[in-house]
FIPA-552684 format. One record per residue: x, y, z of N, C-alpha, C in turn. Coordinates in steps of 0.2 Angstrom, whole numbers, padded with zeros to 4 digits, always signed. Last residue first. Layout:
# residues N
XYZXYZXYZ;...
***
This chain:
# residues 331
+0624+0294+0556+0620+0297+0552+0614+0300+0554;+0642+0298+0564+0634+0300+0566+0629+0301+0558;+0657+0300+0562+0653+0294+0562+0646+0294+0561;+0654+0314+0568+0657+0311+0562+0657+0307+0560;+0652+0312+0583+0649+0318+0575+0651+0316+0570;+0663+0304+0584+0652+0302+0585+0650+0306+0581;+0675+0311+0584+0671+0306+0581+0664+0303+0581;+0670+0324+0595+0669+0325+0587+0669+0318+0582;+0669+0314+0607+0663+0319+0604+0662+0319+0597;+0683+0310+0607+0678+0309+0607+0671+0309+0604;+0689+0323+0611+0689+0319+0604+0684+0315+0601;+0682+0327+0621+0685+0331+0616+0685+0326+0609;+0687+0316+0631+0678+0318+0627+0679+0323+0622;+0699+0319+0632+0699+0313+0627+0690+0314+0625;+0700+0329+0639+0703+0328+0632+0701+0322+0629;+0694+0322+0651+0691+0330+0648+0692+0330+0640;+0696+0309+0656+0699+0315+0656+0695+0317+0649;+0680+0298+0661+0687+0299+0655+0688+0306+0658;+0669+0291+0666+0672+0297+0670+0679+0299+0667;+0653+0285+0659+0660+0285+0661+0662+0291+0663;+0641+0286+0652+0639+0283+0658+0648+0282+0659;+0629+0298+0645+0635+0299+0648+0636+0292+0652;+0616+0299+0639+0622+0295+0634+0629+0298+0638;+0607+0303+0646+0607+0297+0645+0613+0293+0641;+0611+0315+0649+0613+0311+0654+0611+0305+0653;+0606+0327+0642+0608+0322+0639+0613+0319+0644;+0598+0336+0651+0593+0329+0649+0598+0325+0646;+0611+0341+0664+0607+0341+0657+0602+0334+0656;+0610+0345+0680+0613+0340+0676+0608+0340+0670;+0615+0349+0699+0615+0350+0692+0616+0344+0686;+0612+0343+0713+0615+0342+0708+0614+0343+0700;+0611+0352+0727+0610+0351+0722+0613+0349+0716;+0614+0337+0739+0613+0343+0737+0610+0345+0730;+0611+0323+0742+0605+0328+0746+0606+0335+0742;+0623+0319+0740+0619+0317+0736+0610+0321+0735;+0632+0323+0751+0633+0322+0745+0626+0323+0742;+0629+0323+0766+0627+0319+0763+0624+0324+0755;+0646+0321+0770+0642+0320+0770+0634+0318+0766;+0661+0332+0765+0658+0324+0765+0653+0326+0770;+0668+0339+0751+0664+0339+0756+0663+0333+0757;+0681+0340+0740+0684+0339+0749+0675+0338+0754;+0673+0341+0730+0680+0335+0730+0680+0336+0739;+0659+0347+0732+0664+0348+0731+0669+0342+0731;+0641+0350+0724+0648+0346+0728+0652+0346+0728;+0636+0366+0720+0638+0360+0720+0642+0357+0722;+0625+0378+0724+0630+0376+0726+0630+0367+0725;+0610+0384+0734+0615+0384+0727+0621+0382+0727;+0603+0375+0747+0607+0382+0746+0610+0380+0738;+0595+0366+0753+0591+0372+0748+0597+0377+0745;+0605+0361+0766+0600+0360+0763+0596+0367+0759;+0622+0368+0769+0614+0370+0771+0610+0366+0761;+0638+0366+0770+0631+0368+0765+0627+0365+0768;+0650+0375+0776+0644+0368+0776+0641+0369+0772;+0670+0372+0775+0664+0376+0775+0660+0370+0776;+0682+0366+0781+0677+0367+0785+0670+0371+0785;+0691+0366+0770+0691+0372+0772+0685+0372+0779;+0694+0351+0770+0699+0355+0770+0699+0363+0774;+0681+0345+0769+0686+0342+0777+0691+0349+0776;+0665+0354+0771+0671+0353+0769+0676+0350+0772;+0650+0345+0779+0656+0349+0779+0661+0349+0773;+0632+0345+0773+0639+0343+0770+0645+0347+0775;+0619+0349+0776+0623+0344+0776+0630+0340+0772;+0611+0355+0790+0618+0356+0786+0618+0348+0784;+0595+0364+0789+0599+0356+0789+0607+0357+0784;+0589+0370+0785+0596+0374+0789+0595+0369+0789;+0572+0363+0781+0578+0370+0780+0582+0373+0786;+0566+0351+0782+0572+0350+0781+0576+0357+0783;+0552+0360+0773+0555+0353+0777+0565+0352+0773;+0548+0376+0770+0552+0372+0769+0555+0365+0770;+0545+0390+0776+0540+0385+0776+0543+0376+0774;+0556+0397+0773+0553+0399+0777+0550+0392+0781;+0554+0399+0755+0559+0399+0760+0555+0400+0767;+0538+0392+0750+0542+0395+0749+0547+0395+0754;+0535+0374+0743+0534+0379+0750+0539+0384+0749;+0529+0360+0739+0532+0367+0735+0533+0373+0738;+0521+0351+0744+0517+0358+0741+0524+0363+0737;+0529+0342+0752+0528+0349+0754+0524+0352+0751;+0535+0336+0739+0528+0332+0744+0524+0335+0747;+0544+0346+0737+0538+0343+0731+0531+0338+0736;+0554+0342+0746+0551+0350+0745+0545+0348+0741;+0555+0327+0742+0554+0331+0752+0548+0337+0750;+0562+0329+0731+0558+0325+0734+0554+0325+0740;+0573+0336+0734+0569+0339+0730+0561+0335+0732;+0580+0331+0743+0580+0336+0745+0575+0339+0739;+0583+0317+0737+0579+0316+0742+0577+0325+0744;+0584+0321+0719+0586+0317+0725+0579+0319+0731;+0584+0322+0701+0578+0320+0708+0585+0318+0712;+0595+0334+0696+0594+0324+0695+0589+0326+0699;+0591+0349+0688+0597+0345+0694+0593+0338+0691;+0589+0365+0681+0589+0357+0682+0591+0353+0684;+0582+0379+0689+0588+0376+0685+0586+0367+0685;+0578+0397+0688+0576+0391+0688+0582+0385+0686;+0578+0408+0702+0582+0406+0695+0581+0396+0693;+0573+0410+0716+0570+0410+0708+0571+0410+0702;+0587+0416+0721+0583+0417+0721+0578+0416+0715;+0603+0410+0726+0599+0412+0719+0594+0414+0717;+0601+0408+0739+0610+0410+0736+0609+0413+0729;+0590+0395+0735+0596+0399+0742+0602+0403+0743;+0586+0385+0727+0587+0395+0727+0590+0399+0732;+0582+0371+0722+0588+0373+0725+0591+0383+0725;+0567+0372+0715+0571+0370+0723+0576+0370+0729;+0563+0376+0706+0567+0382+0709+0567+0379+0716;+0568+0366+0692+0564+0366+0698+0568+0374+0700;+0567+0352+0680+0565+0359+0679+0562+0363+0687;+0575+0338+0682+0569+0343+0685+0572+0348+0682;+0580+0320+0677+0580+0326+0678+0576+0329+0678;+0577+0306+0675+0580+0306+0680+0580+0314+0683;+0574+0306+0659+0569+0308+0665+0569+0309+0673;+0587+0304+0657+0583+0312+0657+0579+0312+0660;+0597+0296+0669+0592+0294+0664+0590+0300+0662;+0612+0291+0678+0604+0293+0679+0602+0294+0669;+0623+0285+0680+0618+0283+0682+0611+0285+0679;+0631+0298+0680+0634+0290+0674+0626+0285+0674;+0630+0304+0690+0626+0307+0681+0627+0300+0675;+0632+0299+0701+0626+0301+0701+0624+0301+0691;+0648+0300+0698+0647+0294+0698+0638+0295+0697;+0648+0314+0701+0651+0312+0694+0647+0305+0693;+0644+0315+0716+0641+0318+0710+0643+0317+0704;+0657+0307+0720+0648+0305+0722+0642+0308+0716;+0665+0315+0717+0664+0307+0716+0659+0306+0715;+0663+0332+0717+0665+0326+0721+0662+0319+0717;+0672+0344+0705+0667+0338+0705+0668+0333+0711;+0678+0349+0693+0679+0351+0702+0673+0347+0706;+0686+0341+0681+0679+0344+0682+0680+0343+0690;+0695+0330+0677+0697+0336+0678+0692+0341+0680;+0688+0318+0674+0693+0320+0678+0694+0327+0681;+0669+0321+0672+0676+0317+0668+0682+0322+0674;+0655+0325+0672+0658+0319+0672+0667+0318+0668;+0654+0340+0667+0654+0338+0674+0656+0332+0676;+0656+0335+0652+0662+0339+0655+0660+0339+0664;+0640+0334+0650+0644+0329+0648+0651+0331+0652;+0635+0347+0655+0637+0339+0660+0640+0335+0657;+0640+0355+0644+0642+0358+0652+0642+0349+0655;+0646+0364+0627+0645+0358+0631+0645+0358+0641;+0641+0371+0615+0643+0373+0622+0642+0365+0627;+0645+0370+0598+0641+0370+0603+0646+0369+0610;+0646+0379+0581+0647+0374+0585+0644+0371+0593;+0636+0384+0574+0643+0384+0571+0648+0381+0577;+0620+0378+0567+0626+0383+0573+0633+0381+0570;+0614+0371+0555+0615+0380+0554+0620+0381+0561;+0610+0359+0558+0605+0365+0556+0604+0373+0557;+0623+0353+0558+0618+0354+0552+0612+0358+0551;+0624+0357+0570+0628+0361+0564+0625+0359+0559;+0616+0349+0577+0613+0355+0577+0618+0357+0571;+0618+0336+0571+0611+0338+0572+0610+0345+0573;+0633+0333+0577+0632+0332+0572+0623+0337+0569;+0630+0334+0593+0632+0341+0589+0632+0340+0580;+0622+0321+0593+0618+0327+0593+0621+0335+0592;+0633+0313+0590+0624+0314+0585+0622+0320+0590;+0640+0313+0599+0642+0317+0594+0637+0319+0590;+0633+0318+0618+0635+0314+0610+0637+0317+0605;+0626+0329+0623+0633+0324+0626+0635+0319+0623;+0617+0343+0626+0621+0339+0621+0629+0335+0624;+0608+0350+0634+0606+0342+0632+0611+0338+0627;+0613+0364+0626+0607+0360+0631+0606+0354+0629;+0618+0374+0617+0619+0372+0620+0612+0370+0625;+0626+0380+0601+0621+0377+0603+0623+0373+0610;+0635+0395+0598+0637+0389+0597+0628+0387+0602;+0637+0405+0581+0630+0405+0586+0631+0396+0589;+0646+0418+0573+0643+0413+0576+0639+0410+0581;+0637+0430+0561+0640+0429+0567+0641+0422+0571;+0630+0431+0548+0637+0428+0549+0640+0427+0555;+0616+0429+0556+0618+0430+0550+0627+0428+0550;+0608+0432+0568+0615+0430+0568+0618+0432+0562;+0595+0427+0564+0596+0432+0564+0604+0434+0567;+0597+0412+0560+0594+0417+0556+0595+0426+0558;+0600+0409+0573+0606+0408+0568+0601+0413+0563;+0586+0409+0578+0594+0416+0581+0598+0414+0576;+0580+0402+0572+0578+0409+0571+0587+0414+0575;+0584+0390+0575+0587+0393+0569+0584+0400+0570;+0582+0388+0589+0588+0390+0586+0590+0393+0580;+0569+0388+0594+0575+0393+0594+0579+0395+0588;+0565+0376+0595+0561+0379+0594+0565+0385+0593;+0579+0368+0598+0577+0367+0592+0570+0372+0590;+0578+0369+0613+0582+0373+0609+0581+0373+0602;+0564+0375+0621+0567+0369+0619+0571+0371+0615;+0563+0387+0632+0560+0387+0625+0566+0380+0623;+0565+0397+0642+0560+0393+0641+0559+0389+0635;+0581+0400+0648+0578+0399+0641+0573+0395+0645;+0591+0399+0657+0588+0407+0655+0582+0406+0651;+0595+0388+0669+0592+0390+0664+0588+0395+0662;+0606+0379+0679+0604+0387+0679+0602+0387+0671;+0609+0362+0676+0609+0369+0679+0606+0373+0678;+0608+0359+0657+0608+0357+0665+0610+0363+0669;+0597+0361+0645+0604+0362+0648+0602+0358+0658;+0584+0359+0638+0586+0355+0639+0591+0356+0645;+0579+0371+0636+0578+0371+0644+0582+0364+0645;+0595+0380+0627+0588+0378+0627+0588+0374+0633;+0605+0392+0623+0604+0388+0629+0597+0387+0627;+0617+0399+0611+0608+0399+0611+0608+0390+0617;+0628+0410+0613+0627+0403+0614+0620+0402+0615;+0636+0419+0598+0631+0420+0603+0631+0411+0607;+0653+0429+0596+0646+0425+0596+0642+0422+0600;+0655+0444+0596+0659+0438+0594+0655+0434+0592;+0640+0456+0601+0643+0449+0603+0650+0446+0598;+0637+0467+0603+0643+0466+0597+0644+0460+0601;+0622+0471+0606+0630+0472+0610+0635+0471+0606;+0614+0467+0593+0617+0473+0596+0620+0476+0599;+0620+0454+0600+0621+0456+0593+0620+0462+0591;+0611+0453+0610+0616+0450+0611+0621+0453+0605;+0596+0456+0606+0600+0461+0609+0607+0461+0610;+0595+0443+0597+0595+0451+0594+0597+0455+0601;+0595+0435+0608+0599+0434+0603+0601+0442+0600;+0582+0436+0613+0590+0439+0617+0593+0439+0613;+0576+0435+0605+0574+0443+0606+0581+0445+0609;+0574+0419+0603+0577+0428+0597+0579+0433+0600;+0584+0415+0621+0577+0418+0616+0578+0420+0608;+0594+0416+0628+0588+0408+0627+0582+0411+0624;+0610+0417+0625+0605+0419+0625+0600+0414+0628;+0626+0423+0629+0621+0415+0632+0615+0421+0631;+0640+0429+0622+0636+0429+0624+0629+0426+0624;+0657+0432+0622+0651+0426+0617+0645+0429+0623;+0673+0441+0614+0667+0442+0621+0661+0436+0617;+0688+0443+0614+0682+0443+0612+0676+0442+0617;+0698+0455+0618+0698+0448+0618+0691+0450+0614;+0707+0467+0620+0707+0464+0613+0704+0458+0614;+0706+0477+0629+0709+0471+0632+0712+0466+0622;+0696+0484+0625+0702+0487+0623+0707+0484+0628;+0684+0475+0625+0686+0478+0619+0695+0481+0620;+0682+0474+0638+0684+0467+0633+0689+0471+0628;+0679+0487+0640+0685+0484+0644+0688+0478+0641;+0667+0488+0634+0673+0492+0631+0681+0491+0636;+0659+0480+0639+0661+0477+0633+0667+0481+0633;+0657+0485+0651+0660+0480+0652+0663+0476+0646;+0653+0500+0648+0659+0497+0652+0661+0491+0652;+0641+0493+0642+0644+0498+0638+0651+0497+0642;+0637+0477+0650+0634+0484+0650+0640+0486+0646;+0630+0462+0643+0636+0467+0647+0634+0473+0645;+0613+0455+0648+0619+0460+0645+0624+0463+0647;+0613+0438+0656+0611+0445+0656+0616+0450+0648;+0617+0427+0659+0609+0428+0662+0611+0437+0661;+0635+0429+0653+0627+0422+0653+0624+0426+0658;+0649+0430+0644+0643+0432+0649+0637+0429+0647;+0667+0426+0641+0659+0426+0640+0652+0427+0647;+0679+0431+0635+0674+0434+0640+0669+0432+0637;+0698+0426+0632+0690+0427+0627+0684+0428+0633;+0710+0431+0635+0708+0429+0628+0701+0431+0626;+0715+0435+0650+0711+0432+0647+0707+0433+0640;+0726+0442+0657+0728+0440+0647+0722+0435+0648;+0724+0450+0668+0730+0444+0668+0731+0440+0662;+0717+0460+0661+0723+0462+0664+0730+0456+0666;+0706+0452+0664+0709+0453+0657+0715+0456+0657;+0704+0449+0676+0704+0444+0675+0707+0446+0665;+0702+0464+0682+0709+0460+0684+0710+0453+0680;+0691+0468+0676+0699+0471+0674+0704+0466+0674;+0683+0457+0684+0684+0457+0673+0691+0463+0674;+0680+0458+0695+0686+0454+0694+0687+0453+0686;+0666+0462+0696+0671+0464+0697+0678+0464+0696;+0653+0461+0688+0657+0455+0687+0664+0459+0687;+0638+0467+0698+0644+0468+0694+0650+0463+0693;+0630+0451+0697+0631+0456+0698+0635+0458+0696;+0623+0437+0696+0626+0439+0702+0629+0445+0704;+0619+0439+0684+0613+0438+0688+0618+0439+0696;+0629+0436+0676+0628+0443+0677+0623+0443+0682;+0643+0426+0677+0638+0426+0678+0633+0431+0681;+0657+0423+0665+0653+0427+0670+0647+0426+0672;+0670+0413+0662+0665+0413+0661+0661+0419+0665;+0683+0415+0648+0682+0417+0658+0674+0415+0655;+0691+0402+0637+0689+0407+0641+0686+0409+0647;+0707+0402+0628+0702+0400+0634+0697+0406+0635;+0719+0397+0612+0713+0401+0616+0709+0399+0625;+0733+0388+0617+0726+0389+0614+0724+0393+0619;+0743+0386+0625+0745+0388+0619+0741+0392+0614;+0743+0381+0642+0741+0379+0634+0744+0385+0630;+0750+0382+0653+0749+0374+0650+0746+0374+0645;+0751+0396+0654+0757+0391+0654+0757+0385+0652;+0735+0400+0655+0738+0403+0650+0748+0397+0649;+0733+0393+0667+0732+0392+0661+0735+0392+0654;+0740+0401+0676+0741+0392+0675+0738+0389+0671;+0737+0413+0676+0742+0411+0675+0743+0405+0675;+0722+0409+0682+0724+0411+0674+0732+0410+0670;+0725+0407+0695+0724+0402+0690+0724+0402+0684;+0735+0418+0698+0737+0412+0697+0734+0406+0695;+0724+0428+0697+0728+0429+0693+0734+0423+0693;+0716+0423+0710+0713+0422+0702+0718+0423+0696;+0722+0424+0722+0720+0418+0717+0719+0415+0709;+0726+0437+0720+0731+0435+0718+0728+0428+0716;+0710+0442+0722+0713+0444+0716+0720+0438+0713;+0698+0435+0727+0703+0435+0727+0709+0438+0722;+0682+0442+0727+0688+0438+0722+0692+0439+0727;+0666+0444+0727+0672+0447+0732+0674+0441+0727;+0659+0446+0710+0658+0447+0717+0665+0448+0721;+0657+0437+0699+0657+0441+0698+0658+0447+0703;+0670+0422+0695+0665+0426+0704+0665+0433+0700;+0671+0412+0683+0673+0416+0688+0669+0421+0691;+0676+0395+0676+0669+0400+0679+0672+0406+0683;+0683+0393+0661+0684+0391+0668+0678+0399+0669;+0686+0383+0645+0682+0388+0649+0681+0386+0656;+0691+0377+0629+0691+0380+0637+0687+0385+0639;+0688+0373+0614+0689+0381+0619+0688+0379+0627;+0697+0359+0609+0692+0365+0609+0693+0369+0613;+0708+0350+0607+0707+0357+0602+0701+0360+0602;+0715+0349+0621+0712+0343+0616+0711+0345+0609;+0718+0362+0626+0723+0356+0622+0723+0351+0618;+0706+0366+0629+0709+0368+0625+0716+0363+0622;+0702+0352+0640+0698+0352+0631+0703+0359+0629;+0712+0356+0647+0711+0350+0647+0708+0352+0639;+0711+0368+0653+0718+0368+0652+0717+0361+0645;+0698+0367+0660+0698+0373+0654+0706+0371+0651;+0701+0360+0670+0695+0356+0664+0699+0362+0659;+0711+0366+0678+0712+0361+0676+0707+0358+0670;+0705+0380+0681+0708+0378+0677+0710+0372+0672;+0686+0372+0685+0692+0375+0687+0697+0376+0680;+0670+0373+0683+0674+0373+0681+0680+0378+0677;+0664+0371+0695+0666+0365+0692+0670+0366+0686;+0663+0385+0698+0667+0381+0702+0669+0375+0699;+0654+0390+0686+0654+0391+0690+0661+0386+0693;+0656+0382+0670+0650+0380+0677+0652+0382+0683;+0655+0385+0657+0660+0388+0662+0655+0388+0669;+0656+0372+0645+0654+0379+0649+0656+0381+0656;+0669+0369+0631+0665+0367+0639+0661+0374+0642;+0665+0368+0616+0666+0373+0621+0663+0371+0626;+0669+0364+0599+0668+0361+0606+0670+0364+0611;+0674+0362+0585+0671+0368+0587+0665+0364+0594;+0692+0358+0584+0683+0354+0585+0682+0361+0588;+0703+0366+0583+0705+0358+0579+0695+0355+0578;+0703+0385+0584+0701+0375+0585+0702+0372+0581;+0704+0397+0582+0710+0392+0582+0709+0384+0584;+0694+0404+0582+0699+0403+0586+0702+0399+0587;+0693+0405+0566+0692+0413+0571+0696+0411+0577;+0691+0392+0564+0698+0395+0558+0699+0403+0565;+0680+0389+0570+0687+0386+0572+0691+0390+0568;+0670+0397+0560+0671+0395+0570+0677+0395+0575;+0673+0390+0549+0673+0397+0550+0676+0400+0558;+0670+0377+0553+0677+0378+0550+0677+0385+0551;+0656+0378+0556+0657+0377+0560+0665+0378+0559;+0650+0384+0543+0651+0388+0548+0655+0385+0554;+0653+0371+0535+0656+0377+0534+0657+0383+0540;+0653+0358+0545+0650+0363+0540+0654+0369+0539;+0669+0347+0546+0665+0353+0548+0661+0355+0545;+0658+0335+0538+0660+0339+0545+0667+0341+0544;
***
């Protein structure tokens, strides 16, 4: 360790460990992405592809860009739409763009492109891999159903992977789903990626936009503790994703599985924010925040199969390390 490709990986952006937190939408703020780029992997903070704040957004980046030295990257989430805040968000010196649940279109590479950064792109198929690669990916991130959260991919990632790394050919290809040990990054770079996307191991640890309740839930739970559901679609419609079992899954599953409408429980609020006084409504997308109280537990909680080997709440930088000793040590 490194394999070859994964030294390749690093040598292109400058890492010490080919270890990429994923850009989980809100949970993950500047402060996670400040956190593993320093450690020496690639940071990465989630950004609205929708109404923005401009001056918010050009002072997170700027607050990135000041505490590290190292690469970072934006995340996008295409399925939400035009990902309007990409001028503004490369115009503020974002490095590296990566997009999930879709293709960037011709203007949105050629905006990367004459910014100078790079661009990585979430497959969950060959097929998407190969389109991914006709866009000019940098490189690619092959998501299998293990992943937690919002899942593109039917297909266990091991049924995958090497066919995309086969069609990749020199281009990077990091692995991601269910990885939160170093045995299990040591297991895919051996079998060909060139490093990997890490999301719930990184949901558990300081720096992660995360309420308690829901950090403290993932220390606890089990794989089998995890679902493959369209429970949580409220804001997302029919987007499959994987949360822990709680009471609001449990409920909807007793029901038959009922569409919007029909639903026990639906418009039950149950969270305020204390700061901003937002709510969250039962069934709605969206994860717990630091300032919601109520009942926490009820929402959706995103979370990978590899929740068996998470049971602490360490700073971001030290799983960085972490990680890559267990890769290493790992027979």
């Amino acid at each position: 360790m490194p394999t070859l490709r994964a030294a390749a990986f690093m040598k292109t952006f400058g890492l010490t460990y080919p270890i990429v937190n994923a850009g989980m939408g809100s949970l993950a703020g500047p402060d996670l992405a400040i956190a593993v780029s320093n450690a020496g992997g690639l940071g990465a903070t989630g950004l609205t592809g929708g109404n923005f704040n401009e001056a918010t957004l050009r002072a997170g980046l700027g607050r990135i860009r000041a505490a590290t030295k190292r690469l970072f990257a934006v995340n996008y989430l295409l399925a939400y739409g035009e990902p309007k805040s990409l001028p503004v968000a490369l115009d503020a010196g974002a490095p590296v763009v990566q997009f999930a649940w879709g293709i960037p279109t011709a203007e949105h590479i050629a905006a990367v492109r004459g910014a100078g950064a790079k661009m990585g792109i979430q497959v969950g198929s060959p097929d998407g891999a190969k389109r991914a690669l006709d866009a000019g990916a940098d490189y690619l991130i092959c998501q299998g159903l293990e992943a937690g959260g919002h899942v593109q991919s039917t297909m266990a990632l091991s049924d995958y992977l090497p066919r995309a790394i086969e069609e990749a050919k020199s281009v990077p290809v990091l692995a991601a789903g269910g990885i939160s040990h170093g045995s299990h990054i040591r297991r895919v770079l051996v079998a060909g990626a060139s490093g990997v996307l890490v999301g719930t191991r990184f949901v558990a640890t300081q720096e992660a936009f995360a309420h308690d309740e829901y950090k403290a839930a993932i220390t606890r739970a089990t794989a089998s503790d995890t679902v493959m559901t369209v429970c949580f679609q409220d804001g997302w419609p029919n987007a499959p994703h994987r949360v822990l079992r709680n009471r609001t899954l449990t409920m909807w599953e007793a029901a038959g599985c009922p569409p919007p409408g029909q639903r026990p429980g639906e418009g039950d609020v149950l969270t305020t924010n204390a700061a901003t006084g937002a709510t969250r409504i039962r069934y709605r997308v969206g994860m717990p925040a630091p300032n919601d109280r109520g009942a926490v537990l009820e929402m959706g909680l995103f979370a990978g199969m590899g929740v068996d080997a998470i049971r602490d709440i360490p700073s971001a930088g030290e799983i960085v390390v972490r990680l890559w000793k267990e890769c290493v040590d790992a027979r």
